[in-house]
C-alpha positions as CSV (number, residue, x, y, z in Angstrom):
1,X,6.3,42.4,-39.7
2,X,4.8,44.7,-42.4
3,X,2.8,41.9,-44.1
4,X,1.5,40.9,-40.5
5,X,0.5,44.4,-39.9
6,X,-1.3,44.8,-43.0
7,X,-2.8,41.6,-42.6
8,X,-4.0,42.9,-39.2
9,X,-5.6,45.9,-40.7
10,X,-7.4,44.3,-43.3
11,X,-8.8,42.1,-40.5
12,X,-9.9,45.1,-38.9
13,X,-11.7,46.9,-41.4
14,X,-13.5,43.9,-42.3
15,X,-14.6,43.1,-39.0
16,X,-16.1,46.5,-38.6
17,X,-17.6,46.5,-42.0
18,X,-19.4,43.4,-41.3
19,X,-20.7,44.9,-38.0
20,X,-21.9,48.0,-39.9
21,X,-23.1,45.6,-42.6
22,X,-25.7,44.0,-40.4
23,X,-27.1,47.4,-39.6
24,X,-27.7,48.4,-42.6
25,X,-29.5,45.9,-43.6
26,X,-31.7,46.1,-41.3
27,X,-31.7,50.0,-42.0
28,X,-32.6,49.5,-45.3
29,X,-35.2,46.7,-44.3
30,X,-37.2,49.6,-42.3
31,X,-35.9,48.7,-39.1
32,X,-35.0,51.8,-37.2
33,X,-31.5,53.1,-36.3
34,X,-30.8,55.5,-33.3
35,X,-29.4,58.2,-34.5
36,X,-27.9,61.6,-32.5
37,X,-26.6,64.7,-33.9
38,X,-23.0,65.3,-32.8
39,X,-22.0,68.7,-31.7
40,X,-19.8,69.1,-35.3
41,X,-23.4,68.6,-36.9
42,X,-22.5,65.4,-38.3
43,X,-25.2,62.6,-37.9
44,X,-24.4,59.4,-35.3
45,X,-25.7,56.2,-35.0
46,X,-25.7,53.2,-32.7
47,X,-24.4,51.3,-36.2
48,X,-21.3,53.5,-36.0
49,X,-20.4,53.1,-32.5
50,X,-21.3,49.4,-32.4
51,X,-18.8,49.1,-35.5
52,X,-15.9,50.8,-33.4
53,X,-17.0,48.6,-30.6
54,X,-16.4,45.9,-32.3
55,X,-12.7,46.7,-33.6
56,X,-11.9,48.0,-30.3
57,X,-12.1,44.6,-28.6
58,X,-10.0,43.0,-31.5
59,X,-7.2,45.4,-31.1
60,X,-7.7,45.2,-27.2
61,X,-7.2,41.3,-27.8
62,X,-4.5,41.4,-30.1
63,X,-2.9,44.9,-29.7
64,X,-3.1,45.8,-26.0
65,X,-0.2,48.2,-26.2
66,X,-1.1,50.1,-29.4
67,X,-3.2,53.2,-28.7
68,X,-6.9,54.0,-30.3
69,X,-8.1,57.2,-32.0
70,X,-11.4,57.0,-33.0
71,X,-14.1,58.5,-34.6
72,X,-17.0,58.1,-32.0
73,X,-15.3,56.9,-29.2
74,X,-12.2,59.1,-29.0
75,X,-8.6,58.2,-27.9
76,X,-7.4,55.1,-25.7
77,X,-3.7,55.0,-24.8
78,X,-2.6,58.4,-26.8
79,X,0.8,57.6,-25.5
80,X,1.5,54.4,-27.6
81,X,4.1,54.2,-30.0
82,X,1.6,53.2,-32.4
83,X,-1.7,54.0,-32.9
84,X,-5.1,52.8,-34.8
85,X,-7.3,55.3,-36.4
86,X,-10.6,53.9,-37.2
87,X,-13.5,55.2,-39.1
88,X,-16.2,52.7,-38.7
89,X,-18.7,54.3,-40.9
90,X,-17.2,56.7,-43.2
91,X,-20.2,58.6,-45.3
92,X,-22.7,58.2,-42.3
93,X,-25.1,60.3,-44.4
94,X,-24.8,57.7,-47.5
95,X,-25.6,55.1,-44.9
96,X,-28.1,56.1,-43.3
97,X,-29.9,57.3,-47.0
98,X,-29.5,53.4,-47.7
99,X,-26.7,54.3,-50.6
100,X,-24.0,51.7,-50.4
101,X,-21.2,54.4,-51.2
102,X,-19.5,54.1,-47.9
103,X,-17.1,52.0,-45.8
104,X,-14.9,50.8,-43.2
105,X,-11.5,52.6,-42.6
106,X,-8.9,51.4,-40.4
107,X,-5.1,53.0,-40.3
108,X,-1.7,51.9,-37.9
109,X,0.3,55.0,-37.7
110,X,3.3,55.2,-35.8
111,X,4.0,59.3,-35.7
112,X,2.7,61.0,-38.9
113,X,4.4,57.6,-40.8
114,X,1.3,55.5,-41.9
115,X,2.4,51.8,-41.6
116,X,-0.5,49.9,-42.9
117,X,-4.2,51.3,-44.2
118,X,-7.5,49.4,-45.2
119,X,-10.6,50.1,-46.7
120,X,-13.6,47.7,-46.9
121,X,-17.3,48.8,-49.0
122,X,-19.2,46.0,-47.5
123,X,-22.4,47.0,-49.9
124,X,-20.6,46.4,-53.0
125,X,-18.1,43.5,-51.8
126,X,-14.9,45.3,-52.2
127,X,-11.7,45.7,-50.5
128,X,-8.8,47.7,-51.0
129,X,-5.4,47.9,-48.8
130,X,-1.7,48.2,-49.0
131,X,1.3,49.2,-46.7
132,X,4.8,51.0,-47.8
133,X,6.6,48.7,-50.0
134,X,4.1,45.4,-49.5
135,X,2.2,46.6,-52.3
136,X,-1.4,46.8,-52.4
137,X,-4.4,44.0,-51.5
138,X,-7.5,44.2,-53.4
139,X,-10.8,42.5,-53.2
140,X,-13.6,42.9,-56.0
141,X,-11.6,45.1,-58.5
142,X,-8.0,45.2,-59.9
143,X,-5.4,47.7,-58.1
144,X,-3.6,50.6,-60.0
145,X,-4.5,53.9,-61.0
146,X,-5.4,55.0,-64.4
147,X,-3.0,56.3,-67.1
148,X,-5.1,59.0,-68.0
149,X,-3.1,62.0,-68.8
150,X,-5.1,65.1,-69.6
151,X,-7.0,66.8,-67.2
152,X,-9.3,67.3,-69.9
153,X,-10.1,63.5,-70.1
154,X,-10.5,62.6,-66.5
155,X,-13.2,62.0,-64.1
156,X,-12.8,64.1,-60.7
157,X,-14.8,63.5,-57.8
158,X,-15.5,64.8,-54.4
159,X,-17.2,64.1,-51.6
160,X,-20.0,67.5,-51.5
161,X,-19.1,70.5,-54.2
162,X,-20.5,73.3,-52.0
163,X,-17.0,72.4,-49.7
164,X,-19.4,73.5,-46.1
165,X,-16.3,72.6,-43.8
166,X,-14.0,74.4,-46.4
167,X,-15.4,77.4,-48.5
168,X,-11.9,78.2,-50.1
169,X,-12.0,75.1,-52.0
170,X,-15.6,75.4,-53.4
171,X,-13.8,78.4,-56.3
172,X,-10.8,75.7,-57.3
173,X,-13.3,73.0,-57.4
174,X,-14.8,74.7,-59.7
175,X,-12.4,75.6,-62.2
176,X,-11.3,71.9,-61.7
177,X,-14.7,70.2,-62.6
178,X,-15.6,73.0,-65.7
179,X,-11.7,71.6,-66.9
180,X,-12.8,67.7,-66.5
181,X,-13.9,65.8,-68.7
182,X,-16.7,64.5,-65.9
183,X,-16.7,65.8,-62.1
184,X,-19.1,63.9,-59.5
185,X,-19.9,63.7,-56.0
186,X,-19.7,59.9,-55.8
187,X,-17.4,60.9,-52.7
188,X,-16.5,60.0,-48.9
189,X,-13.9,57.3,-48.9
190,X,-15.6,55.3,-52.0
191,X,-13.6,58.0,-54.7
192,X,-10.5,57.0,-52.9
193,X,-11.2,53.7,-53.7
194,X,-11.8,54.7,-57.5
195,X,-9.0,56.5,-58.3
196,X,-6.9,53.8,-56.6
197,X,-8.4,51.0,-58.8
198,X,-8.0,53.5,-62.2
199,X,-11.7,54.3,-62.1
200,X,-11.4,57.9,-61.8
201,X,-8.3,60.1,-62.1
202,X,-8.7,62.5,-58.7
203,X,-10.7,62.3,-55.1
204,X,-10.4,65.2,-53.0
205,X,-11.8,66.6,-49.8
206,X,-11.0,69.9,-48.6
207,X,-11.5,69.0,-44.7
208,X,-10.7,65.6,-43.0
209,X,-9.9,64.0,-39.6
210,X,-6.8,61.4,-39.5
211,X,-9.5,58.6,-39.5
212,X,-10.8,59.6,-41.8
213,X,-7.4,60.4,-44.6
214,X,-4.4,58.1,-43.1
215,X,-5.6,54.6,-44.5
216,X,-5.3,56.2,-48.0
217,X,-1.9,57.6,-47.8
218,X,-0.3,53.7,-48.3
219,X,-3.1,52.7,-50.9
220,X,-2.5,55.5,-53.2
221,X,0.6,55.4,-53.4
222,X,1.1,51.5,-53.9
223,X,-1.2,52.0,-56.8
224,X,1.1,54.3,-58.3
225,X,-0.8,57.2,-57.5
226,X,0.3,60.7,-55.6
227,X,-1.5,61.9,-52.8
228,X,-1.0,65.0,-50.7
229,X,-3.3,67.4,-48.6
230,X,-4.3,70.7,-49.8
231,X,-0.4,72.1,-48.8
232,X,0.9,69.7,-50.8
233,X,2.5,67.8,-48.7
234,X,2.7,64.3,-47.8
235,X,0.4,63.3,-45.0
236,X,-3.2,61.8,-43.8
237,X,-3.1,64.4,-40.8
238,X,-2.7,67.8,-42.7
239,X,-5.3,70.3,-44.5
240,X,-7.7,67.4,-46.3
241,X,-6.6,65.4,-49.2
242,X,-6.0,65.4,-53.0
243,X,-5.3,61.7,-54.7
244,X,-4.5,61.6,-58.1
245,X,-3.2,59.1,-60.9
246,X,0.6,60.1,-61.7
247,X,-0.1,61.3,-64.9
248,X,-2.2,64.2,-63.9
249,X,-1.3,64.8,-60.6
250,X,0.6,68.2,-61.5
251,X,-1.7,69.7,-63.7
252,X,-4.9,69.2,-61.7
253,X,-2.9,70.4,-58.6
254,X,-2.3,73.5,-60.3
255,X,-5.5,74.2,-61.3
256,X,-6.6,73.4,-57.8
257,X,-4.1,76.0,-56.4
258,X,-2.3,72.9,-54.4
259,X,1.7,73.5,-54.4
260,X,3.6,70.9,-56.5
261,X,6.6,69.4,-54.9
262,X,9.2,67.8,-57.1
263,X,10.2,64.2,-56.4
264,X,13.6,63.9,-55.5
């Protein structure tokens, strides 16, 4: 059942990448893209709501009972046992500058438990996914984080350094990237991806909606990484996210201000 539902997911979130695909290469081409300003201030375009569109009628198809939470087209059935949270653009703004740093996100959740997540970068060809215990499925790279252990020596990343949707992590940023060895913005759900193929040693956001977070709690961790929000806990649906390889994962958390927990 698990391997089925990942297998599902990873369908998903390349069906919606490919969708999104086709728009932005025509985007990039000059061809122009509708685009509205939501009320949160973030940009929308018919690309992203085609994209959901598109996975909705798959998981209508094949998933009639589960529920839908979506980015631009809300919630369907919010009383299902289980539920899909997709992102079918995630870094919009990327998109719709033509840089190819963003993707397709697609998470089942049942409760807070994430039981598979997926990840496609149609631009650059690559694929990441994984669900607790079935290991982790990767496209166009190698999966496992780094074995970096000094904060010293690792490259951090976020999404945007001035933290708009959460001014208290801007100062801990800070004294995180002046610690690093290199900090960039090469952010949205792409730095996931790099810290789950050992590409860079820590990804975090200081705001985030479960669409956007819940596919990454599974990936990370199959790849041997720890991942936690900004509480430290556990969990895709909590106060943004901080993914780490292993081997720093207490020390930058520290300097970040983020409560440890010990493993038990």
């Amino acid at each position: 059942m698990t391997q089925s539902l990942l297998e599902a997911a990873i369908e998903v979130a390349k069906l919606t990448g490919d969708v999104a695909l086709s728009y932005y290469k025509a985007h990039v081409r000059g061809e122009r893209l509708r685009i509205e300003t939501k009320a949160d201030g973030s940009p929308v375009s018919h690309a992203d709501r085609a994209s959901e569109q598109a996975a909705r009628a798959f998981l209508q198809r094949y998933f009639p009972e589960d529920g839908v939470l979506g980015e631009e087209l809300g919630e369907t059935r919010p009383d299902a046992k289980r539920k899909w949270c997709i992102d079918p653009i995630d870094g919009t703004k990327s998109f719709l500058a033509g840089a190819p740093l963003w993707g397709s996100l697609v998470a089942l959740v049942e409760g807070d438990t994430v039981l598979a997540g997926a990840a496609r970068f149609p631009v650059t060809a690559e694929a990441i996914a994984a669900a607790p215990g079935a290991g982790v499925v990767v496209e166009g790279g190698r999966a496992g984080v780094s074995s970096v252990s000094s904060v010293a020596d690792a490259l951090v990343l976020t999404t945007d350094e001035r933290f708009l949707d959460a001014p208290e992590c801007a100062a801990p940023w800070r004294s995180l990237a002046g610690a690093a060895r290199l900090a960039r913005t090469w952010g949205d759900c792409f730095g996931y991806y790099l810290v789950a193929t050992g590409r860079a040693e820590l990804m975090t956001d200081g705001r985030l909606s479960p669409w956007d977070a819940a596919c990454f709690i599974p990936i990370i961790e199959e790849a041997g990484g720890v991942i936690t929000d900004w509480d430290g806990k556990r969990t895709g649906f909590g106060r943004g996210l901080v993914a780490t390889n292993r081997a720093v994962a207490g020390a930058a958390r520290e300097i970040l201000g983020v409560p440890v927990q010990r493993e038990t």
